[in-house]
C-alpha positions in Angstrom: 13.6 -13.9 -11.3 12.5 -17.2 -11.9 8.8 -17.6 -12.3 8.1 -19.8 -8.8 10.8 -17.5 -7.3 8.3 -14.7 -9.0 5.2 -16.2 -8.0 6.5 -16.9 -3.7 7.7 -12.9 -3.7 4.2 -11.5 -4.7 2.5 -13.9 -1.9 5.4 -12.9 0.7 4.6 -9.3 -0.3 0.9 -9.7 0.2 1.1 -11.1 3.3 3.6 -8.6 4.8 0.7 -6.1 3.3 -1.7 -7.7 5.2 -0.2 -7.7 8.1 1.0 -3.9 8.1 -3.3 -3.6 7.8 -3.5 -5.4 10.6 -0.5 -3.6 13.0 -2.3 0.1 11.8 -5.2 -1.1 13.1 -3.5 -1.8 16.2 -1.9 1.4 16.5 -5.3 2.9 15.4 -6.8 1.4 18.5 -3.9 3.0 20.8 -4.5 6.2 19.6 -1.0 6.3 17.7 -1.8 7.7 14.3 1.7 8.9 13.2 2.9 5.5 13.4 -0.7 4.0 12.1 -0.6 6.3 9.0 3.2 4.4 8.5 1.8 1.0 8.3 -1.4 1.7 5.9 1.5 3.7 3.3 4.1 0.4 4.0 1.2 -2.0 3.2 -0.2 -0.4 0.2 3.7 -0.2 -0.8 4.2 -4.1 -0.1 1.1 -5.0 -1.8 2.2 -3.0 -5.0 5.6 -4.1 -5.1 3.9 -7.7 -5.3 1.9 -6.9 -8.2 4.9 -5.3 -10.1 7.2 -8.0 -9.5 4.1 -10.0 -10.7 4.0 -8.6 -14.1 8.0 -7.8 -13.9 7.9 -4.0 -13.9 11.2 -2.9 -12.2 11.2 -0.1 -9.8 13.7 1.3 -7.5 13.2 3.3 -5.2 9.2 3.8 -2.8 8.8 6.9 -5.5 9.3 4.8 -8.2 7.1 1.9 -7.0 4.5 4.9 -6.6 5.4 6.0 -10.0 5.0 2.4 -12.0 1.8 1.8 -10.2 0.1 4.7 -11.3 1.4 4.3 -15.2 0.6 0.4 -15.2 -2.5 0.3 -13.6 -4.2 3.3 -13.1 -3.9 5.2 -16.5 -4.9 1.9 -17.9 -8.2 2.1 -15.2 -7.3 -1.9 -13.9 -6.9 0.4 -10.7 -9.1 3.4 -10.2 -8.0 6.7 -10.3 -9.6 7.3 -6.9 -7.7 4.1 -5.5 -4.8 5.9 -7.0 -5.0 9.1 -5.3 -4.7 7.0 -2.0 -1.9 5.5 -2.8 -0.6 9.0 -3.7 -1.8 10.9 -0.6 -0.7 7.8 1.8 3.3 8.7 0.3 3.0 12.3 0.8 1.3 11.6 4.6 4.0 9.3 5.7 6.6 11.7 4.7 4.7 14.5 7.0 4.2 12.2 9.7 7.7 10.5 9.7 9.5 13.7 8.9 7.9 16.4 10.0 8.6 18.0 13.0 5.8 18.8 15.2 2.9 17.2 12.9 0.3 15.0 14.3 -2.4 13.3 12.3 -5.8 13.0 14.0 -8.5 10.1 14.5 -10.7 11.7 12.2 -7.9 11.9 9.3 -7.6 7.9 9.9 -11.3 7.5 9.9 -10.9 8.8 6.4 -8.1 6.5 4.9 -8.7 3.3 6.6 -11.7 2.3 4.1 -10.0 3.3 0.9 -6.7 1.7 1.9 -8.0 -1.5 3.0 -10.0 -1.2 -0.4 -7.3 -0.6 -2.2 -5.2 -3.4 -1.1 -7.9 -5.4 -1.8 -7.9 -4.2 -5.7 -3.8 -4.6 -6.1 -4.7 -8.5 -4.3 -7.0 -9.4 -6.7 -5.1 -7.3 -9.9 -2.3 -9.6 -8.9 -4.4 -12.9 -8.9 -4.3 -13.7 -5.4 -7.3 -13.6 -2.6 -6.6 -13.6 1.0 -6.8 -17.4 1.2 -3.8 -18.4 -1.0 
């Protein structure tokens, strides 16, 4: 990938982050946490795809974007390992909620992940050299 080819992927892939934010908090105002714990996992997942095709770290598959995040940026501490285990328990809670059969998340389990997501999304923005403004 060319670098300005680089360089509009990692801003397209932040903004599609930001707006998944934005539709789970929608959902989370309807009451629709299934669906609102889908968009927090897919916008943590589109902000770290960003920063890997930023620094050109390859990954295939959603487990191996998870995987390549967690060896590039959290064992090196640019991301902390709390930030890290949201990342990790947003991909195990989108499985349950996506493919589990008869499993509901609550308010109070949204309530919990909003502020770290929103956090962490944040961190991979700013890890990647972009703010919300560019």
């Amino acid at each position: 990938m060319k670098p300005d080819d680089r360089e509009a992927y990692v801003r397209y892939r932040l903004s599609q982050a930001n707006e998944a934010l934005e539709t789970a908090q929608i959902l989370i105002d309807h009451q629709r946490w299934n669906a609102a714990v889908n968009r927090l996992y897919y916008a943590v997942y589109y902000a770290t795809s960003g920063l890997l095709a930023k620094h050109a770290i390859n990954a295939k598959s959603h487990a191996g974007v998870k995987t390549q995040f967690l060896l590039h940026f959290v064992k090196t501490e640019k991301i902390s390992y709390d930030l890290g285990k949201t990342y990790s328990d947003l991909f195990d809670w989108r499985q349950k909620g996506d493919y589990g059969d008869f499993f509901d998340f609550q308010a109070a389990d949204l309530e919990n992940i909003l502020p770290p997501t929103k956090v962490l999304v944040k961190a991979i923005t700013t890890e990647a050299g972009l703010d919300e403004s560019t």
